[in-house]
Backbone bond lengths (Angstrom), bond angles and torsions (degrees), N, CA, C in turn:
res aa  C-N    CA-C-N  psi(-1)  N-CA   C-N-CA  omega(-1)  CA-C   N-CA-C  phi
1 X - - - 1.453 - - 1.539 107.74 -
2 X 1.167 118.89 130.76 1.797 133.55 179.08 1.394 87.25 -54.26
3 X 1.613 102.20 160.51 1.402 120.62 142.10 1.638 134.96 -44.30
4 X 1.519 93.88 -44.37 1.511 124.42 177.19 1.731 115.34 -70.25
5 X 1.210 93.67 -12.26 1.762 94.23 -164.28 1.828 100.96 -116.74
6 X 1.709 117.03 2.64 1.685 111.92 -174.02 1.675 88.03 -137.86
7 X 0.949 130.78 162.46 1.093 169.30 160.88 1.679 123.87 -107.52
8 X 1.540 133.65 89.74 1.221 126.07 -175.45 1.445 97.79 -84.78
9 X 1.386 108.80 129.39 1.441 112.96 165.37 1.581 131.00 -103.13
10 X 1.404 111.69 115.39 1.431 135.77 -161.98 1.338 129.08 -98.87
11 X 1.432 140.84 118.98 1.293 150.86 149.95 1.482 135.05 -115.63
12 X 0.919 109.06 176.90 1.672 104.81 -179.51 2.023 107.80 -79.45
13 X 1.369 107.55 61.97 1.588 98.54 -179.21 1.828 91.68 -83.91
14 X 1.633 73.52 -165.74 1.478 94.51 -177.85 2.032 120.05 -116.73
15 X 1.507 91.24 72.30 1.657 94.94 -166.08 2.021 78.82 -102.13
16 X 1.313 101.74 159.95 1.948 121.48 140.84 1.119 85.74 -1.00
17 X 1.510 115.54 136.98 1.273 131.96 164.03 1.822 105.14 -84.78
18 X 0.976 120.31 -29.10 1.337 126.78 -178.62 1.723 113.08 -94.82
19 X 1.631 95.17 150.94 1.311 88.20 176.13 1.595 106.41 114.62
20 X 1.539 116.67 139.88 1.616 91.11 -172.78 1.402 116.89 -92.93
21 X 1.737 122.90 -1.89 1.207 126.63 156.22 1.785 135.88 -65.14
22 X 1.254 83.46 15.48 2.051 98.09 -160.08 1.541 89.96 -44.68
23 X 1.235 116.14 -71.94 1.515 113.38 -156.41 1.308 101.75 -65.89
24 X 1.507 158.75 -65.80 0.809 173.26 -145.73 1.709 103.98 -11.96
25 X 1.236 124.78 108.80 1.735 103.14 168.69 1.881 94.79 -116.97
26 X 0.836 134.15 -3.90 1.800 119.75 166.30 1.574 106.06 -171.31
27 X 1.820 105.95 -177.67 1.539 83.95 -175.65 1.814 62.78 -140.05
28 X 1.751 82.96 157.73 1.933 108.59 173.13 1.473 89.33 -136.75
29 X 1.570 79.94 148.16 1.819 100.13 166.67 1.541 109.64 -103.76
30 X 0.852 121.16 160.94 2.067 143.86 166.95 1.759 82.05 -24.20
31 X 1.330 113.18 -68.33 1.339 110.13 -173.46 1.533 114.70 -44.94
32 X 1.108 117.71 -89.45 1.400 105.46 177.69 1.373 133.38 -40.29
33 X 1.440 124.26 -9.16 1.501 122.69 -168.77 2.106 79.47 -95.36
34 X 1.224 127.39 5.22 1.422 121.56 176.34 1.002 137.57 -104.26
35 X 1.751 99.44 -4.64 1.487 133.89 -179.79 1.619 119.95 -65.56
36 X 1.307 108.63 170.15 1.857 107.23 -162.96 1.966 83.36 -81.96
37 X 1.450 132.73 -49.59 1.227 113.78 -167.69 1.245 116.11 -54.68
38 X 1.273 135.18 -63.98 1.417 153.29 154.23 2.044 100.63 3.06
39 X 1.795 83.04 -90.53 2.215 89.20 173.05 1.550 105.63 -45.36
40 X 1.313 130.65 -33.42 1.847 112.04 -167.61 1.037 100.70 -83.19
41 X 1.795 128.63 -37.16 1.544 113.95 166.75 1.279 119.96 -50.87
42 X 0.834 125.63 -42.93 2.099 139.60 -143.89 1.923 71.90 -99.13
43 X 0.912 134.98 -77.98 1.565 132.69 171.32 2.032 118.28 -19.00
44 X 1.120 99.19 -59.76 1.513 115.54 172.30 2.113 99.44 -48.40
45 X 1.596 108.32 -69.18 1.378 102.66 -163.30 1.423 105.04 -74.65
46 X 1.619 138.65 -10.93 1.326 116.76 156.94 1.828 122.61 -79.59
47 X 1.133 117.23 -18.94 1.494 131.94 162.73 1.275 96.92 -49.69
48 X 1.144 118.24 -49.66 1.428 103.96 -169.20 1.747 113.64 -85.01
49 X 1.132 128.78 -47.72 1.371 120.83 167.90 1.507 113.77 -38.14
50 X 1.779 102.12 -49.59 1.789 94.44 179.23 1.444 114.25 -45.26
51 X 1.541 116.18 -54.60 1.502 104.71 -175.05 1.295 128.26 -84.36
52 X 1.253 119.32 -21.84 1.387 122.86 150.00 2.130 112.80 -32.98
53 X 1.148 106.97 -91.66 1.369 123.23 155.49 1.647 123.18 -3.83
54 X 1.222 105.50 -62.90 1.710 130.12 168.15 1.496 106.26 -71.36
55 X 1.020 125.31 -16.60 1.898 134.25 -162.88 2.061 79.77 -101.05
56 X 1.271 109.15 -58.43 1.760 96.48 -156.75 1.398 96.13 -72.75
57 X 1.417 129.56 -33.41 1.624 127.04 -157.20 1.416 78.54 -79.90
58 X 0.916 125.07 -73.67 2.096 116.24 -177.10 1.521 103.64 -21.75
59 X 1.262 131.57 -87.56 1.767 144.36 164.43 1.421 95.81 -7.65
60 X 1.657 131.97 -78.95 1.369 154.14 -142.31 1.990 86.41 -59.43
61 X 1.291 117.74 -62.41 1.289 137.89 -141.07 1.401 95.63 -125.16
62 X 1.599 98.57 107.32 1.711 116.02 -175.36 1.454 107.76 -74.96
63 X 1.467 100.89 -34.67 1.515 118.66 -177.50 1.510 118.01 -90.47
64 X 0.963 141.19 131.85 1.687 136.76 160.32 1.434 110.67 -23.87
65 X 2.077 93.11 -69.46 1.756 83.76 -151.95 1.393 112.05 -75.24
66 X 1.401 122.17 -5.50 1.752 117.97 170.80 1.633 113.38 -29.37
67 X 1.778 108.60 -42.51 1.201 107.87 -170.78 1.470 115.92 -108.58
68 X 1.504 104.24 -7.64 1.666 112.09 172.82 1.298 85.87 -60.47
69 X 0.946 126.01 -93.82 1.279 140.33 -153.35 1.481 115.86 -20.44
70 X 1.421 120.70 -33.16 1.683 124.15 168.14 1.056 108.66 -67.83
71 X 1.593 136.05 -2.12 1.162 118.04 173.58 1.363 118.82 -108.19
72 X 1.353 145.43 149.21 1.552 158.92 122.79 1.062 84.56 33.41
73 X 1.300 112.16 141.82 1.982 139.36 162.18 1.338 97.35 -53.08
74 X 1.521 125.82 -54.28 1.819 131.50 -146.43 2.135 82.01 -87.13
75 X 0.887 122.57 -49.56 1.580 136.49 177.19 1.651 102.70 -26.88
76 X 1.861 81.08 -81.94 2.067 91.28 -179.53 1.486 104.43 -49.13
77 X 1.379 128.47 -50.84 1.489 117.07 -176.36 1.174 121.14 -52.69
78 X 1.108 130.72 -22.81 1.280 142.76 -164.67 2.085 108.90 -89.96
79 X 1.134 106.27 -58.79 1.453 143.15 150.21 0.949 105.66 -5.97
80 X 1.844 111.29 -89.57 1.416 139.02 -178.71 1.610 111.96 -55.38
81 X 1.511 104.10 -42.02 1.888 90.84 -178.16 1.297 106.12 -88.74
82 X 1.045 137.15 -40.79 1.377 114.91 148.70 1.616 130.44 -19.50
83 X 1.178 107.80 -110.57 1.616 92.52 161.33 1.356 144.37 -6.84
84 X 1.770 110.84 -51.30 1.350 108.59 173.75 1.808 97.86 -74.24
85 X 1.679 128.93 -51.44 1.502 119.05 -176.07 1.714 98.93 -36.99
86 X 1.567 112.94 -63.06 1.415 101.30 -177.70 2.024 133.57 -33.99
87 X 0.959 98.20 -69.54 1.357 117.18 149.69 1.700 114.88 -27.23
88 X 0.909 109.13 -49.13 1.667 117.87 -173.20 1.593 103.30 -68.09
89 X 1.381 115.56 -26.15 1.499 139.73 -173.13 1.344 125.40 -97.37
90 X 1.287 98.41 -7.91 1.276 101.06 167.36 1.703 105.82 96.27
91 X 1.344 127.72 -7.10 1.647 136.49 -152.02 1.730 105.88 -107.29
92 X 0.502 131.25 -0.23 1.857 153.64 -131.73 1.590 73.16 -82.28
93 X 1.250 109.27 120.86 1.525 135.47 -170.94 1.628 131.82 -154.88
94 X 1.786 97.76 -1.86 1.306 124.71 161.16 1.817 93.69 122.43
95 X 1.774 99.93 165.24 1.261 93.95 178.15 1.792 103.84 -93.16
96 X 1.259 118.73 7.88 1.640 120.88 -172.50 2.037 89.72 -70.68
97 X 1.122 114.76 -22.76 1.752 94.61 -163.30 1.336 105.01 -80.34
98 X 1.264 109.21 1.35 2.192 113.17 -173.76 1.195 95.20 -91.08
99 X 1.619 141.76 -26.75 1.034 133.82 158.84 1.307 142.42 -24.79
100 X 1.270 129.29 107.36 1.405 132.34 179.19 2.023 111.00 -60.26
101 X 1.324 133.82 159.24 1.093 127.16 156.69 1.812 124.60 -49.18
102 X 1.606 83.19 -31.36 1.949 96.81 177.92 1.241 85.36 -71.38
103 X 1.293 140.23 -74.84 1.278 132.94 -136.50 1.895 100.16 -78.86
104 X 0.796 146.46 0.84 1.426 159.87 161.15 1.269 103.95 -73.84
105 X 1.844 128.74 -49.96 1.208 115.23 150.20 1.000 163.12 -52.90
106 X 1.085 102.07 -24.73 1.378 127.49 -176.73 1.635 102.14 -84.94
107 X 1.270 116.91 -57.86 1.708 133.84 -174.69 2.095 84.26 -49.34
108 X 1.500 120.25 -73.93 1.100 124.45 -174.00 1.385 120.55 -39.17
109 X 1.591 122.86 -28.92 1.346 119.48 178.42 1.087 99.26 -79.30
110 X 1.194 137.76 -9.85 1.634 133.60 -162.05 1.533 115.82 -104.91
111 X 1.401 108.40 -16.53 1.602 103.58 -173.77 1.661 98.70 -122.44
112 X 1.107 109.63 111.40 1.249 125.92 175.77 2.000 118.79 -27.21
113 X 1.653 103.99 -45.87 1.878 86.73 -173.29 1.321 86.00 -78.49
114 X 1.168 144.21 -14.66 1.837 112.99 -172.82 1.508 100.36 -111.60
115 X 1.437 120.40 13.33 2.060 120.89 173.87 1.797 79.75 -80.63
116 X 1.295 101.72 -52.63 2.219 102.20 -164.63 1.440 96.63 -53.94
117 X 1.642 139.98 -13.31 1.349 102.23 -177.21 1.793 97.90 -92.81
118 X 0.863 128.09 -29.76 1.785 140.29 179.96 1.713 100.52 -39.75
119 X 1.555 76.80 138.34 1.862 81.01 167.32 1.336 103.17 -134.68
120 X 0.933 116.09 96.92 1.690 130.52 145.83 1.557 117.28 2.93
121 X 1.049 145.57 105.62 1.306 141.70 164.82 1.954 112.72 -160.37
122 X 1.467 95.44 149.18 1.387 94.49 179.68 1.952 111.85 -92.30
123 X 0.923 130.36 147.83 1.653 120.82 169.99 1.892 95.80 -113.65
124 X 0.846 92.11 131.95 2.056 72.44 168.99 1.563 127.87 85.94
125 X 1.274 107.17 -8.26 1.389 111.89 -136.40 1.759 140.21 58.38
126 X 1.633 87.16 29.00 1.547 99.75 168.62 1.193 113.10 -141.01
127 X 1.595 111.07 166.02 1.533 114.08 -160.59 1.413 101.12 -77.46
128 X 1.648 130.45 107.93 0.978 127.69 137.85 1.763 134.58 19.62
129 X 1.110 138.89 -54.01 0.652 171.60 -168.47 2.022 105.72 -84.19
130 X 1.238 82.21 -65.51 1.578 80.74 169.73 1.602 118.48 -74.80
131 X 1.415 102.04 -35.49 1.927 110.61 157.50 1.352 106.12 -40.95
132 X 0.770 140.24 -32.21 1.749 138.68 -164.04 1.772 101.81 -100.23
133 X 1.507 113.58 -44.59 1.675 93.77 164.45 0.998 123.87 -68.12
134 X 1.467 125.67 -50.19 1.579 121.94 -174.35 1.429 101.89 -64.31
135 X 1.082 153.40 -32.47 1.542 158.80 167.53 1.862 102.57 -40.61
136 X 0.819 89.19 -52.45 1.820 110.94 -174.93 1.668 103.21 -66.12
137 X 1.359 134.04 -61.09 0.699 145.68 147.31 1.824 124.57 -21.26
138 X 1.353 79.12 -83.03 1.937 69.09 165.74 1.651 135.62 -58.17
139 X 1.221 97.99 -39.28 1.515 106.46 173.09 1.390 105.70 -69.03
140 X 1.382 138.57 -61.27 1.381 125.64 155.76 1.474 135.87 -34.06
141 X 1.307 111.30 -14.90 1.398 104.50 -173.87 1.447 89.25 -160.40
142 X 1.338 120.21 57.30 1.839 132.27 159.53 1.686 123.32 -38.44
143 X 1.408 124.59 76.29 1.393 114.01 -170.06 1.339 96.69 -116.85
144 X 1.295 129.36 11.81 1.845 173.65 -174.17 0.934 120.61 -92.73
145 X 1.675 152.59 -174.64 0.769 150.66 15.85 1.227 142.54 44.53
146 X 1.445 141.79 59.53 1.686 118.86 -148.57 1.434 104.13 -48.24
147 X 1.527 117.07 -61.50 1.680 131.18 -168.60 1.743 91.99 -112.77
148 X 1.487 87.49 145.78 1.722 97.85 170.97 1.827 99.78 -131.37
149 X 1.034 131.41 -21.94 1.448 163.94 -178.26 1.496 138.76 -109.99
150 X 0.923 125.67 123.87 1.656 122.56 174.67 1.661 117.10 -49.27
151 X 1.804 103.68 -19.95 1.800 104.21 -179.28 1.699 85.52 -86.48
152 X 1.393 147.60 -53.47 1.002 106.39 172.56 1.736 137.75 -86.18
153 X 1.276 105.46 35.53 1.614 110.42 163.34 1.774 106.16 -88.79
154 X 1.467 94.08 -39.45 1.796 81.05 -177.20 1.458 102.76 -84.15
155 X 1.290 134.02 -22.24 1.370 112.54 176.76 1.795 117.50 -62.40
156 X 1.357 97.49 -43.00 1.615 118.55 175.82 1.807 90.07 -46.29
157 X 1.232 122.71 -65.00 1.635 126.79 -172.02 0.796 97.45 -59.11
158 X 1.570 150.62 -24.00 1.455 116.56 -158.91 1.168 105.04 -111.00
159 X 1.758 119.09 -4.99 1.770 132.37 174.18 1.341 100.59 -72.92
160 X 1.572 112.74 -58.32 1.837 109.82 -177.56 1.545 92.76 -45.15
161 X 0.850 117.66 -78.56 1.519 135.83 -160.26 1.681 110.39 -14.44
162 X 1.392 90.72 -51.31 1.655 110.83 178.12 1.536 123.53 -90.72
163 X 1.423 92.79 -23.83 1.797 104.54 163.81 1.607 105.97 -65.32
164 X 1.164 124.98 -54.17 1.441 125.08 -164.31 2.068 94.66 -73.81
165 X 1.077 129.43 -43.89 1.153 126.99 163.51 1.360 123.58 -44.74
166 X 1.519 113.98 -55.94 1.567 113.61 174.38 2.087 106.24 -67.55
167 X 0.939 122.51 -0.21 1.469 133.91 -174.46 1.110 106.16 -71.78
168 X 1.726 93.97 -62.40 1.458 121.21 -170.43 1.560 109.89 -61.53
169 X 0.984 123.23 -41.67 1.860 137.17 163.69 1.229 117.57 -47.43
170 X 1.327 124.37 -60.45 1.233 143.51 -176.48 1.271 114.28 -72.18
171 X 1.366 132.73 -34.18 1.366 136.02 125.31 0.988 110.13 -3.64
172 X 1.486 117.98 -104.61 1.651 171.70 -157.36 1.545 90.13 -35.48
173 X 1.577 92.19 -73.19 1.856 89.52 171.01 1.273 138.08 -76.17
174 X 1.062 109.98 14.60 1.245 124.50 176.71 1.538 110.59 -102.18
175 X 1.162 128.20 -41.16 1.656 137.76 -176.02 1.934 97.73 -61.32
176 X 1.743 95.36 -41.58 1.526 96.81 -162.38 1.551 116.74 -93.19
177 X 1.560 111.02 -17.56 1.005 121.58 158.09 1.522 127.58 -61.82
């Protein structure tokens, strides 16, 4: 099996300190990193940033449109009739749940207590940040491939990587907030 075609998967266990397999706890191929368990995990930890995320900008912003307002004209329209159809239904549960993960970003770069929990980083030569929507995106709506390549296994690694980091933040500020 190529380099290009396995994926060794690594943590801090407790194998032989020696040896260049020390860490090693399993190996996946391209195939399996394409599988439905794989997307519902990687699915599960962006579910959770979305509502995490949507939970502090709600907290941050007493008012709705503080944070409508960071979004796109076609966005807020979208937003608002939502919400009000909701409402019309009897379901009226705030307009933060019509929110996309993009649009959570975008609102989040814009309001200062939830920009301080964000950490800035590029994966790829792209903003991080946007790594985590399109990530979300694909795994939600797989008509793809997630990885076809070893350049996207480490990009894929270096989004979890930063997904479970921005988690851990959003958490963090959230307990103390």
């Amino acid at each position: 099996m190529s380099a290009a075609a396995a994926v060794l998967v690594t943590n801090g266990c407790s194998q032989p300190d020696n040896g260049p397999l020390r860490n090693v706890r399993g190996l996946l191929t391209l195939s399996d990193l394409n599988k439905a368990p794989i997307l519902a995990t990687i699915y599960v930890i962006l579910s959770e940033i979305e509502t995490t995320l949507a939970q502090l900008i709600d907290v941050a912003c007493t008012d709705p449109w503080e944070w409508i307002q960071k979004l796109s004209r076609q966005r807020q329209a979208q937003v608002l009739g939502y919400w009000e159809l909701a409402k019309k239904q009897n379901v009226d549960a705030g307009a933060i749940l019509s929110c996309t993960l993009g649009d959570l970003v975008i609102i989040g770069r814009k309001i200062d207590p939830v920009r301080n929990v964000f950490v800035f980083r590029n994966i790829a030569g792209r903003d991080a940040l946007d790594c985590l929507r399109d990530l979300r995106n694909r795994v939600a709506h797989p008509i793809a491939p997630l990885v076809r390549g070893i350049e996207d296994v480490k990009t894929l690694g270096a989004t979890l990587t930063y997904a479970v980091e921005m988690l851990s933040r959003l958490n963090d500020h959230q307990v103390e907030g």
